[in-house]
Residue, then its C-alpha position, 0 to 999 in steps of 0.5 A: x843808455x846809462x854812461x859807466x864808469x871804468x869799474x863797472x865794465x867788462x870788455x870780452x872778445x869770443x873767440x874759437x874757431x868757426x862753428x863752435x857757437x860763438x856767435x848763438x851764445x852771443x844771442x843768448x847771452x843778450x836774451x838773457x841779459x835783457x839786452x834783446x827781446x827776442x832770442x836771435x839764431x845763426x840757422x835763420x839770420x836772426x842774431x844780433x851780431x851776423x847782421x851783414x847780407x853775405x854772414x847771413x848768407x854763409x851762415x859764418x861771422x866774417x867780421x868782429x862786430x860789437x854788442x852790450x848787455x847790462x848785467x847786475x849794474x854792470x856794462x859787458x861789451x861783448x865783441x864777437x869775432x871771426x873763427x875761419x882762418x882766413x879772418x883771424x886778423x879781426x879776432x886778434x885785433x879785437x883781443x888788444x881791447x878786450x879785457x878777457x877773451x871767452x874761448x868757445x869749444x865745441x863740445x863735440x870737436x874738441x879743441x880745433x885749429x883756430x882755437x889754438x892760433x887765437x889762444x897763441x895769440x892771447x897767450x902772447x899779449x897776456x889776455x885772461x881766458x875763461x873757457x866755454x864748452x858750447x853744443x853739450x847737448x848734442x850727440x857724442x858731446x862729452x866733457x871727459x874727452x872735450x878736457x883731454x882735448x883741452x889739456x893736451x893742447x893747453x895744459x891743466x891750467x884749464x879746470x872746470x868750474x862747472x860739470x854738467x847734469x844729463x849728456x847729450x839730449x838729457x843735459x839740462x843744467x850745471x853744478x857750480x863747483x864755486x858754490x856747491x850748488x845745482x842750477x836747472x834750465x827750462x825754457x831759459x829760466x834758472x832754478x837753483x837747487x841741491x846737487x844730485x846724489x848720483x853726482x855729488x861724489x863727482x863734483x867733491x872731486x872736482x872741487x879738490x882738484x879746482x882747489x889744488x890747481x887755484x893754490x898752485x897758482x899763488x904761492x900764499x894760497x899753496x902755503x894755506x893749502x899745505x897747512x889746512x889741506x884746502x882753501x876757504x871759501x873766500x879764499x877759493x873766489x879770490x884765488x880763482x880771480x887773481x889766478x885768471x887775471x894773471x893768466x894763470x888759470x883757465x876756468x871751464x864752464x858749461x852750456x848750450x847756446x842754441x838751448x838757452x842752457x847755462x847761459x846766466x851763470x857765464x854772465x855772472x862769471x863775467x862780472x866775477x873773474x873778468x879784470x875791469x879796464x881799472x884793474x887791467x891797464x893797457x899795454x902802450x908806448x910812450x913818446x920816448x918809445x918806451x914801453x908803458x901801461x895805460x892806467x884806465x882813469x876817467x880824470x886824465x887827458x881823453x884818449x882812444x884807440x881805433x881797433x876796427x873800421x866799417x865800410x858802410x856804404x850808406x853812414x859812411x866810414x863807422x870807427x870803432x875805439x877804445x877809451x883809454x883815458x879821459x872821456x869822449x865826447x859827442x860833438x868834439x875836436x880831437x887830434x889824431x896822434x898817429x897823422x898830427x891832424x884835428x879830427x871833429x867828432x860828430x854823433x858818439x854811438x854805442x853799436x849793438x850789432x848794426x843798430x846804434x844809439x846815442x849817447x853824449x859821452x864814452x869813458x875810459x875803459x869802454x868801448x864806442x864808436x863814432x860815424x864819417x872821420x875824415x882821417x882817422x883810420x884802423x890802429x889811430x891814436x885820437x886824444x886831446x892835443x898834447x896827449x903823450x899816448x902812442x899805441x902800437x899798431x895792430x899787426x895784420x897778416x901780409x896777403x898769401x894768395x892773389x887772383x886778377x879781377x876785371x869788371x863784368x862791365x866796363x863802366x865799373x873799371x872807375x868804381x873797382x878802385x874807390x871800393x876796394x879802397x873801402x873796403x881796405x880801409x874795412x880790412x887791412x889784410x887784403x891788398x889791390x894793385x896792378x901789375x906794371x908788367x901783365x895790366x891787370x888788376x890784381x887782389x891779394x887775401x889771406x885765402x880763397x874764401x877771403x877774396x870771395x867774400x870781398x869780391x861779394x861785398x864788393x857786389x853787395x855794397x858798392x854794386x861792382x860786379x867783378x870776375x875772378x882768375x887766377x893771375x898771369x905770371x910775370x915770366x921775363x926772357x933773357x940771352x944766353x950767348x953775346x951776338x953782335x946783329x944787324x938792322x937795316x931800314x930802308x923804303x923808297x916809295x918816291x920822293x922823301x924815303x926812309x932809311x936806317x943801318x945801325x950795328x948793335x952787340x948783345x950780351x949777357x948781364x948778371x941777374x937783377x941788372x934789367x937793361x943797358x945800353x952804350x953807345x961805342x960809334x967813332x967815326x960819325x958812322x950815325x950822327x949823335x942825334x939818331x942814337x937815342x932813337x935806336x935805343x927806342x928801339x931797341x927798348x920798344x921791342x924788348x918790352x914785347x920781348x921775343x920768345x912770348x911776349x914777355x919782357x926781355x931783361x938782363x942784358x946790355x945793348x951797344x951800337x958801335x956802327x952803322x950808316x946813313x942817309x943825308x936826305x932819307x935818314x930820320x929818327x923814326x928810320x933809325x927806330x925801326x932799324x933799331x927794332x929789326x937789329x934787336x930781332x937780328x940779334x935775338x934769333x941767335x943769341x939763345x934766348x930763354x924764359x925765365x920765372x919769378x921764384x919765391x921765397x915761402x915759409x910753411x907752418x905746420x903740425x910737426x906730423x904733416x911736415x915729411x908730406x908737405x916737404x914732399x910736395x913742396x919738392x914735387x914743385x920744384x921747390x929746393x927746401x932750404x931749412x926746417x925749424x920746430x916751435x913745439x909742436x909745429x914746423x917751420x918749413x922754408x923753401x924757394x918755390x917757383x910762383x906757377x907752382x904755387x898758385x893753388x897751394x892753398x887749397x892744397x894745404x888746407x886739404x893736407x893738415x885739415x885747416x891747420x897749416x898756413x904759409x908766407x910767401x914773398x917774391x926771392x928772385x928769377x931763374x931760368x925756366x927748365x927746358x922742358x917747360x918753354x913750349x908750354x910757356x910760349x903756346x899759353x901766352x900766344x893763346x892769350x894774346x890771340x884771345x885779346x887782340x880777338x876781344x879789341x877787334 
């Protein structure tokens, strides 16, 4: 494989949402480069960049992956990302590498929802967009309503620089609004010719309308344009290109993956409007914390950004980077800025999909990737020592949803652990912790399928078999009333015996205040050394808690009496009756449940925000404000954590895919009356099923 300079790449992300096409055009883009020998379909497993079992599977990407094609002495590295919304975090990290980003839409569908979160995202890191409106052959396929679709969400920058010849079945080419010329396909060959009669009317139209729009976009060209009423033809590509790198201009072209229709001319577009690494410098920030462009020059110091890691169970940890500056080279020592550590690099590999190649050096602009570092993880800076390059992190989502896992086998509860590590270091959107108070083991995503898919991975590479459900709720209990009780332990059983009698005052604390324990004896009722003994006790027994075994929280208990025996008395005599006293007190002091409450932030189509503040109110949420960002609603609300277990897919549901929401513990309250008996008869099921599981 040639090594390129910065000049001649081109770094694009396809982007869109799930089933538009993104992953068959990246199929057949590479058939048509020459890349690949054999045009590669979603429908039979086959394509170059959904290699992995469970995509397959699915027939969805679940993860951005890297692919090259060599195009008119050109390099295009094509990243091909995820469209579901529970695995955006890969195409928004794939965008801070990208030099443009193809925006796939469904001819059919029109613009859905993750094409508008992914264009929300370019549109804020500043990514030129060239739009592809795939599936033009199919049934309803149409580009008059797919651009009022288009336009109504993104505005007229979005222009076609291509129509296209025939509808649905009969499409078979397009007219380059550029040149003014035909292209047919058959059998994935082009073939030039002149435009139809029937639509040379319609793409005279066109071009006006493109010319206006590229004039519009730069006020030098809207002088020309008003002096000669249009643009030359050099002045028409030169616009179209300063237009896209700006963002400023979106241009729309025409194809059918799956067909092999209008592939080619996407290729040529790439190489013809998509900004190289040179002309696009990346966004960075310097060791004064100042924001700073990276300029993309092979003769500075080597540099590189971690944009992704792979779990590979057989090759190990597979880094993918960057080069922002300098050259990487095979067999090297770096230094990872981010950590302050060496890092030696083995074999340099350039990956299209799975398959890897060798080469002896990456450069600046390109994009490679490199086996088995030991330190270096996703959002890592590697350079030479003394690089001043600090890169900052890619944002990753917090996890919304969390399900308990346990292993189908007791000898995998090891293996779960240095896994799901892996696979964290794989996606930094989910989370695995264990829950202090329940024991369990608990996985946090971004969504339903988003566990599933990790659970399965975790099966399918590593070999753990684990079973899903829903987490138990960390409910506490707490007092109502001040009582003061008593404990008295006393066994004669002949000879040595045991006894204890300690008083002890229970009372209330405010919210937030756990546990506390004073200590108020005169006298020498209890000698000092049995003190810390009823506190055990006490605390022994407020873990297990009184109502439903939750842990009992908020208040203060203080031992100011008791007596003892000189002989008989013992610390373990004092800790029972420590633990009788607290069960005294208990009974008597109006004990109650109570929940933990979170803090949720939903966003959503400002259309659906009355239906969904009604079922955040039939939660027993209190809404607490709303705020509008054009046209969608923030909707934030302090919702009980029982209610919102399955909110997710209730959500989904309610906006067709196009709500999302943040959720994060706020505190606790107290559980309506009306719920204890519930509460208590749920608990005591489940530790009847556990001490039955022991047995």
């Amino acid at each position: 494989m040639k090594v390129y300079d910065a000049q001649s790449i081109r770094n694009v992300a396809l982007v869109g949402h799930s089933g538009s096409g993104k992953t068959q055009l990246v199929s057949t883009l590479l058939f048509d480069a020459g890349a690949v020998n054999r045009l590669g379909r979603v429908d039979e497993g086959t394509t170059v960049t959904d290699y992995d079992d469970e995509e397959i599977a699915r027939k969805h990407t679940l993860s951005a992956a890297l692919a090259y094609a060599e195009w008119n002495k050109h390099k295009i590295n094509f990243i091909d990302t995820p469209g579901m919304a529970n695995f955006l975090s890969d195409a928004r990290a794939a965008l801070r590498v990208a030099d443009a980003a193809l925006v796939v839409v469904d001819a059919v569908a029109g613009v859905e929802v993750s094409t508008e979160k992914i264009w929300e995202v370019a549109t804020e890191l500043g990514v030129p967009r060239l739009v592809a409106l795939n599936r033009l052959d199919r049934e309803r396929a149409s580009l008059d309503r797919s651009l009022e679709s288009l336009h109504a969400v993104f505005g007229r920058t979005v222009v076609p620089v291509q129509l296209p010849i025939g509808e649905e079945k009969n499409f078979k080419g397009v007219i380059d609004l550029v040149t003014m010329k035909a292209w047919t396909f058959a059998d994935g060959k082009a073939a030039e010719g002149a435009i139809p009669a029937d639509l040379q009317s319609a793409a005279d139209t066109a071009r006006e309308s493109l010319i206006e729009m590229v004039a519009e976009a730069d006020d030098a060209l809207m002088e020309k344009f008003f002096d000669a009423g249009t643009l030359t033809q050099e002045e028409l590509i030169e616009g179209l290109k300063r237009g896209v790198a700006a963002a400023r201009i979106f241009p729309l072209f025409c194809v059918s993956a799956a067909a092999n229709i209008g592939a080619q001319p996407i290729l040529d577009a790439i190489l013809t409007y998509v900004p190289s690494p040179i002309d696009r410098p990346l966004k960075a920030r310097a060791g004064t914390g100042e924001d700073v462009e990276i300029a993309t020059s092979e003769s500075g110091p080597a540099a590189a950004f971690v944009w992704k890691t792979v779990a590979d169970p057989f090759a190990g940890r597979i880094t993918m980077f960057r080069v922002l500056s300098g050259t990487i080279k095979a067999d090297s020592t770096l230094h990872n800025v981010t950590r302050d550590t060496p890092e030696r690099l083995g074999h340099i590999v350039l990956l299209q999909g799975k398959t890897q190649t060798n080469v002896p050096e990456v450069r600046a602009g390109d994009i490679g990737a490199v086996a088995k570092l030991k330190e270096t993880q996703t959002s890592d800076v590697i350079a030479d020592k003394g690089a001043p390059v600090n890169v900052p992190p890619i944002k990753f989502p917090e996890p919304v949803i969390s399900y308990a896992i346990e292993p189908k086998s007791r000898g995998d509860e090891e293996k779960i652990s240095t896994a799901l590590h892996r696979l964290q270091e794989e996606d930094p959107t989910i989370n695995y912790s264990r829950d202090a108070q329940t024991k369990e083991l608990l996985l946090a995503g971004q969504g339903q399928s988003h566990i599933e898919v990790t659970v399965a991975k975790l099966k399918r590479r590593f070999g753990v078999e684990v079973m899903l459900k829903l987490p138990r709720i960390p409910y506490r209990e707490t007092i109502k009333s001040a009582v003061e009780a008593h404990g008295r332990h006393k066994k004669q059983t002949g000879g040595h015996g045991q006894f204890g009698d300690c008083k002890v005052r229970f009372e209330p604390l405010p919210p937030g205040s756990d546990f506390e324990f004073a200590n108020d004896i005169f006298g020498g009722s209890i000698p000092r050394q049995f003190v810390p003994a009823i506190e055990k006790g006490i605390q022994d027994s407020r873990m297990r808690g009184f109502l439903a075994g939750y842990p009992m929280v908020d208040f203060r208990a203080t031992v100011f009496d008791g007596s003892y025996h000189a002989v008989d008395s013992s610390e373990m005599s004092f800790k029972m009756a420590g633990s009788l006293a607290f069960k005294d007190g208990m009974a008597r002091a109006h004990p109650t449940l109570l929940e933990p409450v979170m803090n949720v932030e939903v966003y959503a189509p400002s259309d659906y925000a009355g239906d969904l503040m009604g079922d955040l109110n039939g939660r027993r949420g209190r809404i607490a404000g709303m705020d509008t960002r054009g046209t969608s609603t923030i909707i934030r609300a302090k919702v009980p954590m029982s209610e919102m277990l399955t909110y997710e897919q209730h959500l989904t549901s309610a906006t067709g895919g196009r709500g999302s929401y943040h959720m994060e513990f706020s505190h606790y309250e107290e559980v309506p009356a009306h719920l204890h008996a519930k509460i208590i008869a749920a608990s005591k099921a489940e530790r009847g099923a556990e001490a039955a599981e022991e047995v």
